[in-house]
Backbone bond lengths (Angstrom), bond angles and torsions (degrees), N, CA, C in turn:
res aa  C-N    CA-C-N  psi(-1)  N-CA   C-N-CA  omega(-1)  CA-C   N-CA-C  phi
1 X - - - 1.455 - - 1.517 110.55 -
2 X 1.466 121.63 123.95 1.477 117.37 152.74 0.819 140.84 -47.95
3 X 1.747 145.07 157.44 1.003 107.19 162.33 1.339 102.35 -150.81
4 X 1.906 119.67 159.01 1.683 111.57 -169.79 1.427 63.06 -114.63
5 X 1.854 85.50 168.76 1.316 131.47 138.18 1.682 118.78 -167.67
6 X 1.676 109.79 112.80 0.585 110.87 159.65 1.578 136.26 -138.79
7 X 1.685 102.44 164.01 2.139 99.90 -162.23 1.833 81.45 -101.51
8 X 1.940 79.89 166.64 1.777 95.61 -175.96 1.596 62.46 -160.90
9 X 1.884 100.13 123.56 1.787 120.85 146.76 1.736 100.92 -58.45
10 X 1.348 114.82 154.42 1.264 114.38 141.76 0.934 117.20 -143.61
11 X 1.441 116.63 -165.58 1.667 118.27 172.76 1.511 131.23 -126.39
12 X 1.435 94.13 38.53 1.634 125.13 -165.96 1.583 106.51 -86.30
13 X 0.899 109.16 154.77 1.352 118.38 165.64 1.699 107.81 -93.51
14 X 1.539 112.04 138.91 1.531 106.68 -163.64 1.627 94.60 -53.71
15 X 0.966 122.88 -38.23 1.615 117.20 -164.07 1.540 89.03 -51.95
16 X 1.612 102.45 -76.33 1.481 90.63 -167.56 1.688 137.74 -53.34
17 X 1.012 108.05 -19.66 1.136 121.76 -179.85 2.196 120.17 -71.04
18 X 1.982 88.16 -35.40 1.383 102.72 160.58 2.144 113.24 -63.35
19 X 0.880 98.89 -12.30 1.373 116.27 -138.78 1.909 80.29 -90.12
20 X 1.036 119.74 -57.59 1.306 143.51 -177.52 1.367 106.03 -47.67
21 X 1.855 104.42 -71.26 1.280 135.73 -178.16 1.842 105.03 -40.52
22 X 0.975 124.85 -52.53 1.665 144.44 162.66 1.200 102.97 -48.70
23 X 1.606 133.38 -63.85 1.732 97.54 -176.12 1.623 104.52 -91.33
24 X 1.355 110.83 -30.56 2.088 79.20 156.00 1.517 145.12 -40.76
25 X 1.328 99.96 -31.44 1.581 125.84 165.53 1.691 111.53 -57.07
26 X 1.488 94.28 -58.22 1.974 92.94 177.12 1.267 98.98 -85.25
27 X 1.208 155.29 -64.75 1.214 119.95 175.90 1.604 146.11 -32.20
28 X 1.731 98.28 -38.23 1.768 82.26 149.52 1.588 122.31 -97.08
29 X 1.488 111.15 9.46 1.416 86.71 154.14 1.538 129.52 -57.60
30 X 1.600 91.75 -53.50 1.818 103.02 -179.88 1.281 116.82 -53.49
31 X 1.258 110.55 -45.66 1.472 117.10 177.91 1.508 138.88 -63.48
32 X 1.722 113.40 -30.75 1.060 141.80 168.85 1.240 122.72 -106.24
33 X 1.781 116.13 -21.04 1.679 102.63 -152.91 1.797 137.94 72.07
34 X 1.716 95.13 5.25 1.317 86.73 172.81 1.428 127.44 -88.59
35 X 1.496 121.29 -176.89 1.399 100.80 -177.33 1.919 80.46 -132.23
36 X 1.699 92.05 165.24 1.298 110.65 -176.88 1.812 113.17 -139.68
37 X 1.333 111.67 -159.29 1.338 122.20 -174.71 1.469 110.91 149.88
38 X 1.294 110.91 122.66 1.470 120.57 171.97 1.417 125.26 -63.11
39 X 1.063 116.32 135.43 2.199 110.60 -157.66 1.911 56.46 -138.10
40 X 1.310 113.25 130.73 1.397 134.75 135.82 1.981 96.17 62.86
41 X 1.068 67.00 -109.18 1.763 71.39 -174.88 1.594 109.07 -131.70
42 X 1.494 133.41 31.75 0.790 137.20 149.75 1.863 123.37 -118.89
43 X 1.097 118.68 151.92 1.244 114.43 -164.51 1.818 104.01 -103.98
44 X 1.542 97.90 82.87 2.111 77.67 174.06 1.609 113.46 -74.32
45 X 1.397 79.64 170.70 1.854 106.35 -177.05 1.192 98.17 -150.59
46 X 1.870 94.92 142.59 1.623 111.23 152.19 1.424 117.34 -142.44
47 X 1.340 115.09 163.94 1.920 99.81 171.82 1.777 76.38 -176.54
48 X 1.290 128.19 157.92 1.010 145.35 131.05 1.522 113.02 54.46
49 X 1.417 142.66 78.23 1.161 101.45 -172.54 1.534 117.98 106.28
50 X 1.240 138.01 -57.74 1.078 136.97 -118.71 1.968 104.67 -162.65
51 X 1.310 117.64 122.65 1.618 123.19 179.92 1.016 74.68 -143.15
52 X 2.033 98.03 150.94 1.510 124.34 169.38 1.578 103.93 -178.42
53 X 1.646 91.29 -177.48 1.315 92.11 166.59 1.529 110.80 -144.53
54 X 1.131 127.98 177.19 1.485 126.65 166.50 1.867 120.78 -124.42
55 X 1.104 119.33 61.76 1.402 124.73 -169.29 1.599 131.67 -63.21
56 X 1.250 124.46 115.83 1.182 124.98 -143.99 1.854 103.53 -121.10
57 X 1.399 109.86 134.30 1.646 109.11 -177.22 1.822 99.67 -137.37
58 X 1.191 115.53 170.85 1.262 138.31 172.80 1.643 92.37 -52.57
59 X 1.190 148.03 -26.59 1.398 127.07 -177.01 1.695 101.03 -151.64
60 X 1.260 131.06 32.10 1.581 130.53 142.43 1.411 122.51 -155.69
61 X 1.279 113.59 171.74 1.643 110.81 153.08 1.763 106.92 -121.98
62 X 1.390 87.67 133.42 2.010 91.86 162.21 1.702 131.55 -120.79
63 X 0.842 106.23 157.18 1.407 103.67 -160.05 1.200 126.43 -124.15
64 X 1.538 138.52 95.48 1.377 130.67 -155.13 0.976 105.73 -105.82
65 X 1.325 153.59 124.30 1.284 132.95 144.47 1.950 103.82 -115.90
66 X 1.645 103.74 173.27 1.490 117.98 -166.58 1.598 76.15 -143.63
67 X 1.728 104.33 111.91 1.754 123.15 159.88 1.396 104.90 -79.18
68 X 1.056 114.45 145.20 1.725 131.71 169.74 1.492 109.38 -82.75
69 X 1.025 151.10 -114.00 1.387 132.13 -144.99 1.970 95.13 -150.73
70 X 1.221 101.80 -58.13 1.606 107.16 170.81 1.607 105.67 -48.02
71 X 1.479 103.77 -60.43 1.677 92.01 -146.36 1.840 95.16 -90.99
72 X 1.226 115.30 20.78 1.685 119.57 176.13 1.656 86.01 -68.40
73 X 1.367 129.54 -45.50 1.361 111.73 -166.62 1.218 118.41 -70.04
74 X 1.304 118.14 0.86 1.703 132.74 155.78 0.898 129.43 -82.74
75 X 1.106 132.16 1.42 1.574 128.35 -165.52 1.454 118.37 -50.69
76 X 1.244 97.74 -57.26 2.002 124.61 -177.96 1.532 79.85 -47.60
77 X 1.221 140.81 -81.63 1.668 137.94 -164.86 1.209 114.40 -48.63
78 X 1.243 117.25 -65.25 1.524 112.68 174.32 1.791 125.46 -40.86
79 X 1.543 88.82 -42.27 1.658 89.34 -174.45 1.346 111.20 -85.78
80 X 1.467 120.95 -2.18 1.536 120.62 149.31 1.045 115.33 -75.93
81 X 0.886 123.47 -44.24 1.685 129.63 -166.06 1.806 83.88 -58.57
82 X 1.195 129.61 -91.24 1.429 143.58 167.84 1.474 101.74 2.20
83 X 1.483 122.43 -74.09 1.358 122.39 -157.45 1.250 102.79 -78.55
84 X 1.522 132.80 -30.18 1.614 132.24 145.50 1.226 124.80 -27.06
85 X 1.561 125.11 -51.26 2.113 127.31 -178.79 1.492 84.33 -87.79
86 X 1.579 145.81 -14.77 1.239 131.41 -149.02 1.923 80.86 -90.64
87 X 1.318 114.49 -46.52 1.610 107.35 175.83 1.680 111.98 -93.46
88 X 0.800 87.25 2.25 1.637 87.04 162.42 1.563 116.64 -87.23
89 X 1.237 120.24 -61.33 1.715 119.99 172.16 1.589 110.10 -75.51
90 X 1.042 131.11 -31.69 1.244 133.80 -172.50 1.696 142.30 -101.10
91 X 1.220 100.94 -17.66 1.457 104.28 159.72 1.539 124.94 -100.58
């Protein structure tokens, strides 16, 4: 199994930053099929493939996910794709 993790500072307010974290969440639902739910202040996900979380504080977001065996040969993509919405919603 692969695995990301990566942090992004921001300058969100946790609300907002939860706020973000939520339609990133439905967007890869739609997009992927995964499903999620907020445990505390991180948002897990799973669907296919793929467990993580997205953890959110007064000054970052981090990002865990654990690839399954197919999409390990993605990683390099995914974790662009990732650090791409990570400066897209967050800086």
């Amino acid at each position: 199994m692969a695995k990301i993790d990566i942090r992004r500072a921001h300058g969100k307010s946790a609300a907002e930053a939860r706020a973000v974290v939520d339609k990133v969440g439905a967007r890869m639902a739609e997009k992927f099929g995964t499903k999620g739910a907020w445990q505390g202040d991180t948002y897990a996900f799973s669907g296919t493939g793929v467990k993580g979380g997205i953890a959110v504080s007064d000054a970052e977001v981090h990002v865990t996910a654990e690839l399954g065996l197919m999409l390990s040969a993605f990683k390099a993509k995914i974790e662009d794709e990732i650090r791409g919405k990570l400066d897209q919603y967050f800086v």
